[in-house]
C-alpha positions as CSV (number, residue, x, y, z in Angstrom):
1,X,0.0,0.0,0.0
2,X,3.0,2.6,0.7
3,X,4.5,1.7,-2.1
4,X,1.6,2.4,-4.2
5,X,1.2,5.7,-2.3
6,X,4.7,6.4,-3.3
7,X,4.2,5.8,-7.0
8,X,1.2,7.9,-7.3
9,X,2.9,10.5,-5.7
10,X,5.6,10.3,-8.5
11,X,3.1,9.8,-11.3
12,X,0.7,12.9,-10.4
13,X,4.5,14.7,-9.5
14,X,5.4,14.0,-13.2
15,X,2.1,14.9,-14.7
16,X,2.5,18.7,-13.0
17,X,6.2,18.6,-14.2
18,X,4.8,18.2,-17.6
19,X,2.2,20.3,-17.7
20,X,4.4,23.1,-15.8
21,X,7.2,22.4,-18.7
22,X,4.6,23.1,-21.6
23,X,3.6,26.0,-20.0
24,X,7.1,27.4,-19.5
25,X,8.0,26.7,-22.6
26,X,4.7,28.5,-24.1
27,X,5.9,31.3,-22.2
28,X,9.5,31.0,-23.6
29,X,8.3,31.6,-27.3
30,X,6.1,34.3,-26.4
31,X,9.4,36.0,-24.9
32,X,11.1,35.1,-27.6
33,X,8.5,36.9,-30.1
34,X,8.2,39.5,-28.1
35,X,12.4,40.2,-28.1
36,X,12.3,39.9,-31.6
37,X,9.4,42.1,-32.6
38,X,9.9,44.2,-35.8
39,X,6.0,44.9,-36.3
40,X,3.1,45.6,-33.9
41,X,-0.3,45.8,-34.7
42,X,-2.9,46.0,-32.1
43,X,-6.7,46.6,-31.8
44,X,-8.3,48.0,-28.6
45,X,-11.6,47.1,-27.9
46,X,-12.1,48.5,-24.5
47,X,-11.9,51.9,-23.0
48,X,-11.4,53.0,-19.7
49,X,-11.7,57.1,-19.6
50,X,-11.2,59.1,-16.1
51,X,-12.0,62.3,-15.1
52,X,-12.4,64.6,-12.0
53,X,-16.2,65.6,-11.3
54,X,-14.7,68.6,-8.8
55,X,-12.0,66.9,-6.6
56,X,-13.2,63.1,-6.6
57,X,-12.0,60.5,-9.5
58,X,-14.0,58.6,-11.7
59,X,-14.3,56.4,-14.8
60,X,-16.6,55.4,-17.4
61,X,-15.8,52.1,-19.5
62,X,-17.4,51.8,-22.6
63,X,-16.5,49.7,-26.0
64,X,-14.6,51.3,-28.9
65,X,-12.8,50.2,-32.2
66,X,-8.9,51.7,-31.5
67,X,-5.8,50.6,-33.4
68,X,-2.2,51.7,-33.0
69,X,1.1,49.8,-34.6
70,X,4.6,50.5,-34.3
71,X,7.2,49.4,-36.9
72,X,10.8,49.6,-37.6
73,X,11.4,48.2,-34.2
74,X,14.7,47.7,-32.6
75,X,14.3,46.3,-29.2
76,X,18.1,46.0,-28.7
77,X,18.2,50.0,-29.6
78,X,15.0,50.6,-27.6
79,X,13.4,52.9,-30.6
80,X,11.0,52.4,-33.2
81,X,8.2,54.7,-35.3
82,X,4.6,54.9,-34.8
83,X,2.0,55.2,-37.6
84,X,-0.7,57.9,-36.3
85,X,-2.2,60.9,-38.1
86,X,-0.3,63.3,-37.0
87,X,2.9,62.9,-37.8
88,X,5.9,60.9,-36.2
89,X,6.4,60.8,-32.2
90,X,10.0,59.8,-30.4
91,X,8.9,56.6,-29.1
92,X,10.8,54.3,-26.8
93,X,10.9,50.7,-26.3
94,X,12.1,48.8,-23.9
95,X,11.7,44.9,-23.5
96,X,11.7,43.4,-19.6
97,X,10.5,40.0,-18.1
98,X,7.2,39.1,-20.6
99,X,6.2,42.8,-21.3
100,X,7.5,44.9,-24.5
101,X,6.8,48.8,-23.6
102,X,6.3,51.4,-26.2
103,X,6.4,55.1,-24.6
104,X,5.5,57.5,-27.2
105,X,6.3,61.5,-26.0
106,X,5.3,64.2,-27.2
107,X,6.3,68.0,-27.8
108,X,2.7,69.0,-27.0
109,X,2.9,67.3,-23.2
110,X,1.3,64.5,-23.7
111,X,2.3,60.7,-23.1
112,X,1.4,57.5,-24.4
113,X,2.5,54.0,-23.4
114,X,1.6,50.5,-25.4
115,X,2.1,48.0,-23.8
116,X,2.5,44.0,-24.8
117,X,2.7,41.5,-23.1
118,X,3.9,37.5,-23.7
119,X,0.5,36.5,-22.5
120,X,-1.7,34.6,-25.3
121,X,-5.2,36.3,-26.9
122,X,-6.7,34.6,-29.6
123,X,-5.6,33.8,-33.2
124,X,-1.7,34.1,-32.4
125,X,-2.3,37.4,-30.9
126,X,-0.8,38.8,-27.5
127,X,-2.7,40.5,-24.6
128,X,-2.0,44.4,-24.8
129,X,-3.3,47.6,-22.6
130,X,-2.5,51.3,-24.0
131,X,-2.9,54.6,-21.6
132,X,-2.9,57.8,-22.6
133,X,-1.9,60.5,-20.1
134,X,-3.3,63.5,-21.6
135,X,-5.8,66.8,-19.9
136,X,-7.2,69.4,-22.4
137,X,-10.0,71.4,-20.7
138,X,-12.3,71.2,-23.6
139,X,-13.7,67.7,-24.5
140,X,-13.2,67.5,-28.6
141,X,-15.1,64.4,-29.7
142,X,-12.8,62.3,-31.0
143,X,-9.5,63.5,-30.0
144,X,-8.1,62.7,-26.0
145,X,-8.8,64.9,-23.8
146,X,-8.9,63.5,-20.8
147,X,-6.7,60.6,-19.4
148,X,-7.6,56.7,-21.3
149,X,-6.8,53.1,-20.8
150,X,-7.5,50.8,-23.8
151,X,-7.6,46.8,-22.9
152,X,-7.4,44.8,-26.6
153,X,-4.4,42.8,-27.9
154,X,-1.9,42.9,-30.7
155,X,-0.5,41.0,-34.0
156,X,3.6,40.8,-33.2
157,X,5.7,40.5,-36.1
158,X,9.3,39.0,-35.6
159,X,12.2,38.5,-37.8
């Protein structure tokens, strides 16, 4: 009986070993990917948007259709270029422990960071979040005026 104990100890032992191994090495290639990226592409579907009503916070989450890619990355040389409407931003990247960063600043004040990380969405795609850290005391429908968080994922082209 102990030794049967024993060996079912090992087996189920074994079983999380393997199960732990296909997951880390799941993880691995997303890394990889990630280090590698030349080419992002991501869709936001989800908007976070905060604002002050007088001195107390708040946030209204609604659903939007929001896209942003970077190209011409060099991870290694932490740059890359953004396309966007109005013309190109200095953008940073910086790759650490399963997230790629993409800081984007610019001359007007305001700040935007893209963020990837080597978690799995759907179709191949990667789990992503963008915030934008912008104020303008008028609201202009659609431009940011207040500050955003997008939750959507991204297409991550290595090579």
């Amino acid at each position: 009986m102990r030794g049967s104990a024993v060996l079912m100890s090992l087996a189920l032992g074994a079983g999380f070993g393997a199960v732990g191994n296909d997951a880390t090495a799941q993880t691995s290639a997303l890394e990889r990917t990630l280090r590698a990226a030349t080419r992002v592409d991501c869709r936001f579907t989800a908007l976070a948007t905060g604002d002050w009503d007088g001195a107390a916070a708040k946030a209204a989450v609604t659903e939007v259709d929001h896209s942003a890619a970077f190209f011409d990355i060099d991870v290694d040389g932490g740059t890359a270029e953004a396309e966007g409407a109005y013309g190109a931003t200095f953008i940073v990247v910086r790759y650490a422990n399963g997230y790629l960063h993409f800081m984007q600043m610019s001359d007007g004040g305001p700040l935007y960071l893209t963020t990837v990380l080597a978690q799995p969405s759907a179709d191949g795609r990667f789990k992503a979040m963008q915030t934008r850290h912008e104020y303008s005391r008028t609201m202009l429908p659609g431009f940011t005026s207040r500050p955003e968080m997008y939750v959507g994922d991204c297409e991550v082209t290595s090579g």
